[in-house]
N, C-alpha and C positions, 0 to 999 in steps of 0.2 A: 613745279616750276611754272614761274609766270615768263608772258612774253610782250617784249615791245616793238614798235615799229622805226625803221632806221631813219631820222632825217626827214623828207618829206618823198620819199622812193617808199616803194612796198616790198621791203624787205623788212622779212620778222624773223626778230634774234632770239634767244631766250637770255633771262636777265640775267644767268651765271655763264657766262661763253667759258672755250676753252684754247688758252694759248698756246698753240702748238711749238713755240717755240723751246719747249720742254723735251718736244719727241724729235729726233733727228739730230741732235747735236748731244754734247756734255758739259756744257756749260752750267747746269743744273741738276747735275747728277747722270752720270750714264745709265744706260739702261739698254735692253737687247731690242731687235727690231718687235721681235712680242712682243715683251711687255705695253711697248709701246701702242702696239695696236690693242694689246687688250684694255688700257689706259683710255684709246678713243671710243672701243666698244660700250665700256664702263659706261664713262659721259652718256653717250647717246641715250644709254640705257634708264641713266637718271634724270631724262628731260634736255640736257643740253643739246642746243642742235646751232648755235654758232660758235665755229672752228676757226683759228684769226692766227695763219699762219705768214710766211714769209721764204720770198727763193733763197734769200742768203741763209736762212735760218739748214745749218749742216749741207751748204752751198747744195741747195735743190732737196734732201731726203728727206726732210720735212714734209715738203708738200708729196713726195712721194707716199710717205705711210699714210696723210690723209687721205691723198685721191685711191691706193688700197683700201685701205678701210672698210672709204664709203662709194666707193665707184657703182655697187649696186642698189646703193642705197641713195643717189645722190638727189632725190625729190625733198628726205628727209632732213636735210643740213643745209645751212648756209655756209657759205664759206667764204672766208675775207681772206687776200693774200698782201704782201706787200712788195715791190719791184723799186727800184732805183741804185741798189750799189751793184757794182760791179763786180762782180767773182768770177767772172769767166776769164778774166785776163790779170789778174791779180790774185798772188796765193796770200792766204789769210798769215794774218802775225802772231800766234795767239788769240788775245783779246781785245785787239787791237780794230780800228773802224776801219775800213774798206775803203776804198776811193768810190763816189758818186754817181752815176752818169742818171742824167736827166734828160739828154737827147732825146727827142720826138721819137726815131727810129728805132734806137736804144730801146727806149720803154714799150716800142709794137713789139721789138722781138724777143723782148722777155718775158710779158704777158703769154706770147705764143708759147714759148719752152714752158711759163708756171702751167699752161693749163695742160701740156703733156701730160707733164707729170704729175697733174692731178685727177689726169684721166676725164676730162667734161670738157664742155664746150665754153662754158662760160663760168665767169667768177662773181659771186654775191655783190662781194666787195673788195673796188681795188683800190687797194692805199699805197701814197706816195711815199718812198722810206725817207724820212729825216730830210724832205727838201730841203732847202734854206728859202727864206722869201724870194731872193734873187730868180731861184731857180722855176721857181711857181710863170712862167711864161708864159702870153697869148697860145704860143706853138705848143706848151705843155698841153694846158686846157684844152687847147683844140682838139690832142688826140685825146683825151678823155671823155672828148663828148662824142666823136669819130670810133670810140669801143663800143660808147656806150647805143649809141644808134643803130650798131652793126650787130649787138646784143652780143657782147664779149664781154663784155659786164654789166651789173644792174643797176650797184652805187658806184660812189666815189668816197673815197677817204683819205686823211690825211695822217698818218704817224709820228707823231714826235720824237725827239730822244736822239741819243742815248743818254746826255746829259740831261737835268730837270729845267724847263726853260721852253724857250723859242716859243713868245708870246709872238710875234711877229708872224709869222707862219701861220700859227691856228689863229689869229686876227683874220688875215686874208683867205685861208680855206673859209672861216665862216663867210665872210664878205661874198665872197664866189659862190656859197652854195653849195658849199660840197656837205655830203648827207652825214660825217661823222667824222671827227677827231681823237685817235687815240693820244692819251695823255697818261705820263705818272701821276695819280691822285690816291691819296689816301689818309686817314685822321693824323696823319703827322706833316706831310709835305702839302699845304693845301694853297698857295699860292695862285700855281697856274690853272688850277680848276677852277678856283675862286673867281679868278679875271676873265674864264672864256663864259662861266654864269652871267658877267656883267655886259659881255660883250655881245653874245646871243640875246638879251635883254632887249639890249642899246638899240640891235642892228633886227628887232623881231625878226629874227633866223630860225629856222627849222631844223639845224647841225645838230644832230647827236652829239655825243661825247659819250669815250668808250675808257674809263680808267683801268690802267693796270697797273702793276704790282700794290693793289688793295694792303695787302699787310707787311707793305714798308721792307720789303728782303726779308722776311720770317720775325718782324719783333711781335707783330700785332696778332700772330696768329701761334705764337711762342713756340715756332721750331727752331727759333736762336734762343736763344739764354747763356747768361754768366760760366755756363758749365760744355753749352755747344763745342766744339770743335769742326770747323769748316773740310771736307776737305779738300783735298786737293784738285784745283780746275774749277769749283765750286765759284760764282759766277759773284754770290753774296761774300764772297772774302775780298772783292774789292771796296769795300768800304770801308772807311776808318772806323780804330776802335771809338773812337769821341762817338763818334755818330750812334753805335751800339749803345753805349753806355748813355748817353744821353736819352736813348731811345726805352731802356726799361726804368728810367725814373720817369720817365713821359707816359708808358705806361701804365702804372699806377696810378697813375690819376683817373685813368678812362674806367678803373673796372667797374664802375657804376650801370658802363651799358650789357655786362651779362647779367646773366637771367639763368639761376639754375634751373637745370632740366629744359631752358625754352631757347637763350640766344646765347652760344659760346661768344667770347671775341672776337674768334676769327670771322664767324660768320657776324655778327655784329657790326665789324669792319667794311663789310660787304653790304649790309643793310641801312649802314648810314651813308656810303656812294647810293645806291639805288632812292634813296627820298629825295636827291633832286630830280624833279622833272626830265631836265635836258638826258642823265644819265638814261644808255638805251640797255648796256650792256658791260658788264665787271668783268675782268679776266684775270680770274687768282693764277699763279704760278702753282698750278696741280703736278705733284711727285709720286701720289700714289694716289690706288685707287680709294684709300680711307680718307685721302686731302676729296677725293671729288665726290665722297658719300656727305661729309661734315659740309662741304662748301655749298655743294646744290641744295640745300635745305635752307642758305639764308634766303632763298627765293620767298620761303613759304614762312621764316621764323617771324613774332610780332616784329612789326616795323617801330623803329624810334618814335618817342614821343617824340613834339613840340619842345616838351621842355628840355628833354635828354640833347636835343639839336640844340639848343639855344647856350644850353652849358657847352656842349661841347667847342661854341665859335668862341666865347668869354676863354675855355682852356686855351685855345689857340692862339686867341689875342695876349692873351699873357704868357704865350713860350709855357705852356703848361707849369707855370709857375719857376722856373729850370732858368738860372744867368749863363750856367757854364754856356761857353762854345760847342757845337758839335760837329764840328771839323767840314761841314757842310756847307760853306757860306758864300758859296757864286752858284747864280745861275745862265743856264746858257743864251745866249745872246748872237745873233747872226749879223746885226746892226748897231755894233759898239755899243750895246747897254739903251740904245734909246727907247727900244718898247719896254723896258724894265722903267726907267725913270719917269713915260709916261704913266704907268700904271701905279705909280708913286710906290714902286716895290723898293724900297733901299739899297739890298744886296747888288755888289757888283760882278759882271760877267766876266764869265770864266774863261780864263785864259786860251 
């Protein structure tokens, strides 16, 4: 496992993190409180030592099995959380989004309850869940920097999502400074990573960039296929079938970047996020402990050529060669589509 540094803070991740939002909830397969810790112990054990959890993520027990974990281990990990929807006063819908709060006070007293329960004093990294630009305020920032002086936390970050989008957000986190942006990126959705490369460029920023969901919901690391069956609760059966089915003829086209006996896909997948520069740290969507034995190894598998990169923007530019639809075609927007239009992206924002 290699490692890199977050932003322009001295916080060092290792280049395969792990998302915890796998342990604590079932939205990605149930699993028992063990396993789950045996899943963090894993990790540790293969080099990873940044954990990138979240309070909503199974309203708080998330962060609880990591701060068990590693509570006596905690010199050895970073840990990122994320605060801003509300769960203490709203019961969840399913799978449905939460109501927000971005309140100054709000986000003091959740920070305080994440770091009960993760048992420490302070958080590596603390990211903002799913602002919207609106919400990013002087008053915000102020208490960000008011943690961060009081040493209640070390970075800052910002989360995107849950839709693919909100260029507008990670524009102004970079603008402000903040040490890392998580984003959806990966060889199929490459839009918004694309644009925060040019914008970190533009604006010589120091902002990491943290992508997750690397293998696109299971295409690129092939725990979906034609034959899968989702099941039930299973977090990847909200996708359209278009978007599956477009997604393994999009496939095929890439298998030029395995390498028998050296680079699977999956880790492949992982290996071409980590050749850009800005990229600090990847967070596959780990299910078992054989996903975190295969993943933690793109750390160390040969890195992409030149050229294998170069093909790979040519597949992109051309829709990997693929006209059909794939039922994916807005992305999110918190400003009627304008940072979309400026970014000369086409697709229009989602309802």
């Amino acid at each position: 496992m290699h490692y890199r540094t977050l932003g322009d803070s001295d916080v060092e991740v290792s280049e395969v993190g792990f998302g915890a939002w796998t342990v604590g909830t079932d939205w990605w397969g149930d699993r028992t409180d063990e396993d789950a810790l045996a899943m963090l112990d894993h990790a540790l054990e293969r080099g990873i030592t940044y954990f990138d959890t979240g309070d909503v993520y199974g309203h708080g027990r998330s962060e609880e099995l990591v701060g068990e974990a590693f509570s006596d281990r905690r010199e050895e990990v970073t840990i990122a959380t994320k605060v801003g929807y509300d769960f203490y006063n709203n019961p969840q819908a399913g799978h449905g989004e939460l109501p927000k709060e971005m309140d100054p006070e709000y986000l003091r007293e959740a920070v305080e309850k994440s770091l009960g329960r993760l048992d420490t004093d302070y958080v590596d990294v603390l990211q903002l869940h799913n602002a919207d630009v609106g919400e990013l305020t002087p008053e915000v920032l102020d208490v960000l920097d008011e943690l961060e002086s009081e040493g209640r936390i070390r970075a800052r970050g910002l989360a995107l999502g849950p839709s693919i989008g909100w260029l507008a957000e990670g524009d102004r986190a970079i603008a402000e400074g903040f040490d890392a942006v998580q984003l959806v990126w990966n060889l199929f959705e490459q839009e918004v990573g694309n644009h925060f490369l040019e914008t970190i460029e533009e604006l010589d920023a120091e902002t990491s960039l943290i992508p997750r969901v690397p293998h696109s919901s299971g295409l690129l690391n092939e725990q979906v296929t034609p034959e899968t069956e989702l099941g039930e609760g299973d977090h990847r059966g909200f996708r359209p079938d278009a978007w599956y089915e477009t997604g393994w003829e999009k496939l095929e086209t890439l298998r030029f970047l395995e390498r028998e006996g050296e680079r699977t896909m999956g880790q492949a997948s992982i290996r071409w996020l980590l050749a850009h520069d800005a990229v600090a740290s990847v967070t596959p969507t780990f299910r078992t402990t054989d996903d975190i034995d295969e993943w933690t190894a793109a750390s160390d598998v040969p890195a992409l050529s030149e050229e294998e990169v170069d093909r790979v923007a040519e597949l992109y530019a051309t829709n990997f060669g693929i006209e059909r639809d794939d039922g994916m075609d807005s992305l999110r927007s918190s400003v009627e589509g304008e940072d979309l239009r400026e970014a000369g992206i086409e697709k229009q924002p989602a309802d």
